[in-house]
C-alpha positions, -999 to +999 in steps of 0.1 A: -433+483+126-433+481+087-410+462+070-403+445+031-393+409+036-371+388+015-382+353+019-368+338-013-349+357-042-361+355-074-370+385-102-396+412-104-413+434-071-429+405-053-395+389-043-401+418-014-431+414+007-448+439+027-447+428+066-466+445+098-446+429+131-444+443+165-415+471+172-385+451+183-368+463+214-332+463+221-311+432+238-276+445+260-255+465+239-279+474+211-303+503+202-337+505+185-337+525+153-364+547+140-352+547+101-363+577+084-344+568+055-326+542+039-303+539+004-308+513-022-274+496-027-266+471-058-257+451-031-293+447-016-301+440-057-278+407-060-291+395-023-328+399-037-321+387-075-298+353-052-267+364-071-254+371-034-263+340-017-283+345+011-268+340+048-304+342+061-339+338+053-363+356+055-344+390+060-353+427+057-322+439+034-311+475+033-277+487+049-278+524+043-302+533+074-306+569+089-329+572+120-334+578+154-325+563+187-355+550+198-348+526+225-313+522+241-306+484+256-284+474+291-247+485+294-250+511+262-235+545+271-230+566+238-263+571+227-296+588+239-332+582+227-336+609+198-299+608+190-295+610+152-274+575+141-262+559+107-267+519+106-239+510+079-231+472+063-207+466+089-230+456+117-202+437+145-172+417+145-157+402+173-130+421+179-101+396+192-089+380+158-058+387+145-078+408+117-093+426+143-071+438+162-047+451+136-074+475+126-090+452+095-122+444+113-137+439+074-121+407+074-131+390+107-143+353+098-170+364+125-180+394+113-221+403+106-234+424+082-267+447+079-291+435+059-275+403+051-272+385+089-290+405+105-327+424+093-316+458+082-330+492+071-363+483+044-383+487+079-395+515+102-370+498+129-342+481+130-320+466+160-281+473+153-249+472+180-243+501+200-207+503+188-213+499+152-234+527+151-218+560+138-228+593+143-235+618+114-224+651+104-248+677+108-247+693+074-262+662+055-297+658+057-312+622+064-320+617+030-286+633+018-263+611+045-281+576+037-261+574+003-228+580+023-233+550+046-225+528+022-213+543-015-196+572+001-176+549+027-169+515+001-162+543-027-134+560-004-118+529+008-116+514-029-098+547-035-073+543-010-070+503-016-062+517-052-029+533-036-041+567-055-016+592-041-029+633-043-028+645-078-022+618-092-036+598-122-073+575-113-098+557-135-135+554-127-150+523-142-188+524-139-202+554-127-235+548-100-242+561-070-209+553-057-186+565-084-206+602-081-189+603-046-157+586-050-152+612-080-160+638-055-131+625-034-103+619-058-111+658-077-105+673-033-071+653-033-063+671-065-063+639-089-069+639-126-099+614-130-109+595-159-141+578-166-154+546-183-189+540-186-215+530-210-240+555-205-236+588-223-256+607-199-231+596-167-200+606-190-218+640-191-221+640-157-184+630-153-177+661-173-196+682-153-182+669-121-144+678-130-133+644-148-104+654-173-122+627-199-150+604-204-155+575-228-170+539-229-161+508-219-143+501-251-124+531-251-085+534-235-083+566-219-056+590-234-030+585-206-013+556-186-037+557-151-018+558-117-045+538-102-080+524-114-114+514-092-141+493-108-179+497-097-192+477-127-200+441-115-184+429-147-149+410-152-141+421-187-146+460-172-116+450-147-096+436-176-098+467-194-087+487-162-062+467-159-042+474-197-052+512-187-027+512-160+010+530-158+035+501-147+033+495-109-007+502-111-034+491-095-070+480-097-091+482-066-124+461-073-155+474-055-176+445-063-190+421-035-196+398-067-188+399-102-202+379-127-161+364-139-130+377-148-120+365-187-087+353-196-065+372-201-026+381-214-002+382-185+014+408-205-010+431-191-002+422-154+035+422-157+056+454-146+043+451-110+004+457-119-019+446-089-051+433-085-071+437-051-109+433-042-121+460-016-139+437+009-165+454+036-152+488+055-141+496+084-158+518+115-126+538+108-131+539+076-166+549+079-155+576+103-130+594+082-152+592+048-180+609+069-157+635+083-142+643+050-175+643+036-189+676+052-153+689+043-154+689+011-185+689+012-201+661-006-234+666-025-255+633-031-279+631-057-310+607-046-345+595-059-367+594-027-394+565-032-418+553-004-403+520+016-433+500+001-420+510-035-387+488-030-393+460-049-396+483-079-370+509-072-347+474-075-361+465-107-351+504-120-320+499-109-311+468-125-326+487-159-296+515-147-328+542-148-316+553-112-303+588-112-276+591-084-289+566-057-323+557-044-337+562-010-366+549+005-385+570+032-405+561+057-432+588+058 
């Protein structure tokens, strides 16, 4: 198998290196993966850049991976050799903590995660847990569903985090790979959207997709927002979501890191404004943001590069030259 190695984070292509290694076979409970494709997340970015610190090293990052079952290990009953499967972020938790079994396996103390714990989808192969591994809607193409995996399914649980009720009032603050799906969602449930970003070409694209307005950072949109998700790793873009809400408000941060959060007035906090992070997903989650996806449906817009091109398809999207997300192909 072919794989691109992280063995120490630092800047530039050659934090990645290219790896041949025997194909790894599955342990009891798990299934081989045959990746055919597999999305670039800004996640993957701040493990290789080390503003995610590592949990492992070396490790293959990449937690977007669309494949087939290629192998199928003792006492695994769902899955069949050729079975198409999704390997998500989410990779196991341990299912008998308090989080767990009130449904909010995100937070398990124990919890693993692709790409980050455990090698993930910049490879021909991967190993992942039998029942972690979600099936995929037939109308998506590989390429098509690897975006989903993990911008689709973070983008609709910031939403509902958010407390966005249908037809109601949302801001968008940043607007990558994830906000083009989130947007997606919130325009189905009949919600006004609103859009802050710097780029002029993604508020055109807001436009285009149904927002009601687009501006920049530095702009206030015309109307008090019911709810508000950042995407933007920045602090001082949650601030400004934050004076953009209605009283009673929220701001859902999708940010597994964010660079700080300035001070601020409490002013702008008061009359029952929230603040929450949007930590991991669910299966469940996963699950309903893939069946709601080929409802709608969804259309993802993705850059296909070559698996050995990873190290530069980062670098692009640090520059924000992606357009819509990035997937790497194996063949």
């Amino acid at each position: 198998m072919r794989a691109m190695l992280l063995e120490k984070p630092g800047r530039g292509p050659s934090a990645l290196r290219a790896i041949d290694v025997p194909d790894m076979e599955p342990a009891t409970g798990e299934i081989a993966v045959d990746v055919t494709a597999c999305g670039v997340c800004r996640t993957d970015l701040q493990l290789c850049r080390g503003d995610l610190a590592p949990r492992r090293l070396p490790i293959v990052p990449g937690h977007q991976a669309v494949g087939r079952v290629a192998a199928i290990g003792p006492e695994v009953g769902q899955w069949r050799v050729g079975d198409r499967v999704g390997v998500a972020w989410l990779a196991e938790a341990c299912g008998k903590c308090a989080h767990c079994l009130r449904g909010r396996e995100n937070l398990c103390a124990q919890a693993r995660f692709t790409g980050w714990d455990l090698d993930g989808g910049y490879a021909t192969r991967l190993l992942a847990r039998a029942d972690f591994a979600l099936s995929l809607p037939d109308r998506f193409t590989d390429l098509e569903a690897a975006p989903l995996l993990c911008g689709g399914v973070i983008g609709y649980r910031a939403l509902v985090v958010s407390g966005i009720e249908k037809g109601g009032r949302i801001g968008l603050y940043g607007f990558g790979a994830s906000a083009l799906i989130a947007i997606q969602i919130a325009r189905h449930w009949g919600c006004d959207v609103y859009v802050c970003t710097r780029s002029e070409r993604e508020q055109r694209r807001a436009l285009d997709l149904g927002a009601k307005w687009a501006g920049g950072y530095e702009a206030s949109p015309p109307v008090a927002l019911d709810a508000a998700v950042t995407f933007a790793p920045s602090g001082d873009v949650v601030v400004s979501a934050l004076r953009a809400l209605e009283r009673g408000g929220t701001v859902a941060v999708n940010a597994i890191h964010l660079d700080r959060i300035p001070q601020f007035s409490y002013d702008d906090l008061w009359w029952e404004r929230s603040l929450r992070s949007v930590a991991n997903f669910t299966r469940s989650d996963a699950l309903a943001l893939l069946a709601l996806a080929a409802e709608i449906p969804i259309r993802t817009t993705v850059e296909v590069h070559r698996i050995d091109q990873a190290g530069a398809v980062l670098d692009r999207l640090e520059a924000g030259q992606i357009d819509g997300a990035a997937v790497l192909a194996t063949n």
